[in-house]
N, C-alpha and C positions, 0 to 999 in steps of 0.2 A: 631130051633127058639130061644132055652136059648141064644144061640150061640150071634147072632144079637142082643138080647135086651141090652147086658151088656157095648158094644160100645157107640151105642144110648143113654144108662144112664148117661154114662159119658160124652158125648159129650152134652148135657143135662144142668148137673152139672157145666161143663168150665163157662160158663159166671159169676156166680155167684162168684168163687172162688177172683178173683183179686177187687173184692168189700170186701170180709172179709178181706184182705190182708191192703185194703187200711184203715177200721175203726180200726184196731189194730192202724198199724201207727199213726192216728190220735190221738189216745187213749196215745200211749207214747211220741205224742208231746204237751198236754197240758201246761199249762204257769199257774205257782203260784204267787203271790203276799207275797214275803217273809219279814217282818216288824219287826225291833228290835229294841226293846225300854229299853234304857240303862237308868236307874234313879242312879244319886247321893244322894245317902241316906242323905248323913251328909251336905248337901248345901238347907234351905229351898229353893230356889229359882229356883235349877235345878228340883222340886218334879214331875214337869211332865215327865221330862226324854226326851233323847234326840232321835232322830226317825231316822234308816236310813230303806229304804225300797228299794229294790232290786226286778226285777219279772226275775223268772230264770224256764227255762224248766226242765220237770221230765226228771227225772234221768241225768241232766246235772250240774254242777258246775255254781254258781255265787263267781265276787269277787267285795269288795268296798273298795278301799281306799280313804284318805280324812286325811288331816294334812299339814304339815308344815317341810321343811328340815332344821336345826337348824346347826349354824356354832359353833367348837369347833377346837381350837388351840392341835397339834399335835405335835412339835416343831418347834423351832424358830433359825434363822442361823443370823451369823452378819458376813458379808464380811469383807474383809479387812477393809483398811485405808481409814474412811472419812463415810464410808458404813452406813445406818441404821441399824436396826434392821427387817430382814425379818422373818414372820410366817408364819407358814403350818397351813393352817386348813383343815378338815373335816366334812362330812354334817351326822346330826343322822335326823332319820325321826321318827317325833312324831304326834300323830293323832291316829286316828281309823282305824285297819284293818281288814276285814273279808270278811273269803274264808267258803260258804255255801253248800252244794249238799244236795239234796232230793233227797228219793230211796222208792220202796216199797208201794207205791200209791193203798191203797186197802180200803174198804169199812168206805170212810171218815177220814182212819189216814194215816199219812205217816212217816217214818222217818228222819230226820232231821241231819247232822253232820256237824258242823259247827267250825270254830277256829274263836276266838275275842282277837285281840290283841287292848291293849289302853294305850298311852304313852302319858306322861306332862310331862314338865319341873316342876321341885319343884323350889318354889322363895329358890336364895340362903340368907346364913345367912347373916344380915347387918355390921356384925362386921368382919367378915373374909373376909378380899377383895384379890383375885387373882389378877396375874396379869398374860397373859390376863386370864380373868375371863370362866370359862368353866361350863358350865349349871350340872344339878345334872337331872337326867333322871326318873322319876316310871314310871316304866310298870306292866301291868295285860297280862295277856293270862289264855283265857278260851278256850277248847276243847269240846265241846259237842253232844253228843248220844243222840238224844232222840228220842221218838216216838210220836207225836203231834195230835189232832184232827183236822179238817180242821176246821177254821171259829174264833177259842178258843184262845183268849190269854192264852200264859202258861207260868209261871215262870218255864225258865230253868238254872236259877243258881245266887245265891247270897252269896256274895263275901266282906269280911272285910278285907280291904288292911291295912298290918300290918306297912308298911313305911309312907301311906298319911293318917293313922288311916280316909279313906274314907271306905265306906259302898256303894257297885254296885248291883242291882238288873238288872236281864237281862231277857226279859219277848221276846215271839217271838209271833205272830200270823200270818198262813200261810194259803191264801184263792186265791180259783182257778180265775181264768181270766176270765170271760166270754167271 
């Protein structure tokens, strides 16, 4: 009789299993609301900082970019007889860039790793005039680990650019989808 019951138990058991199967799934396809809030310290004007927000699934990669491709003279050829003067240029891309993944999704925190790249043109000086004239570039990049609360702004990293003597505060708050 042991014999028979133990089929039966299992046979029993089948329906249930493909329903845990599927709340897992479900569970690691949740959707965050990932919000980063970049404040220029040294600009009263920017004090609120400026917002990009991204909703990117657990344990998947988000990317945002956002900027501007800026021309910049490479060299210049002059043909023969009669010829102008031709230039080469080249495009820099300046703006905001950031590549985010979340991992690790467990009672409320999760971890966070993210790269922030942020590039301006610096105004050139007024007395030095090129010719042609080729922009001056600052860039920042920040790399970040962290491990975050859900729902919590959190300063994850603040930053005193020693070229645009600017002052960057980067605060992140990351809250589930409903």
């Amino acid at each position: 009789m042991r014999t028979h019951s133990l089929p039966l138990f299992a046979l029993l058991l089948m329906p249930s299993l493909p329903i845990l199967a599927q709340e897992k799934k479900e569970a690691d396809s949740e959707v965050f609301k990932v919000e980063f809030n970049i404040h220029d310290g040294s600009d009263a004007a920017a004090r609120v900082g400026r917002r990009y927000t991204m909703l990117i699934e657990a344990n998947a990669k988000g990317t945002f970019r956002v900027g501007n491709k800026v021309p910049y003279a490479t060299g210049s050829l002059q043909p023969g007889q009669g010829g102008g003067v031709t230039t080469q240029y080249n495009y820099a891309e300046v703006g905001v860039n950031i590549d985010c993944h979340l991992s690790d999704i467990t009672n409320g925190k999760l971890v966070l790793h993210a790269i922030l790249e942020l590039s301006t043109i610096v105004p050139s000086d007024k007395g030095a005039a090129m010719n042609p004239p080729t922009p001056t570039i600052a860039a920042l990049r920040i790399e970040i680990n962290d491990v975050l609360i859900l729902g919590k702004p959190t300063l994850v990293a603040s930053i005193d650019d020693p070229v645009t003597m600017r002052k960057f505060d980067v605060e992140v708050t990351v809250t589930p989808v409903k």
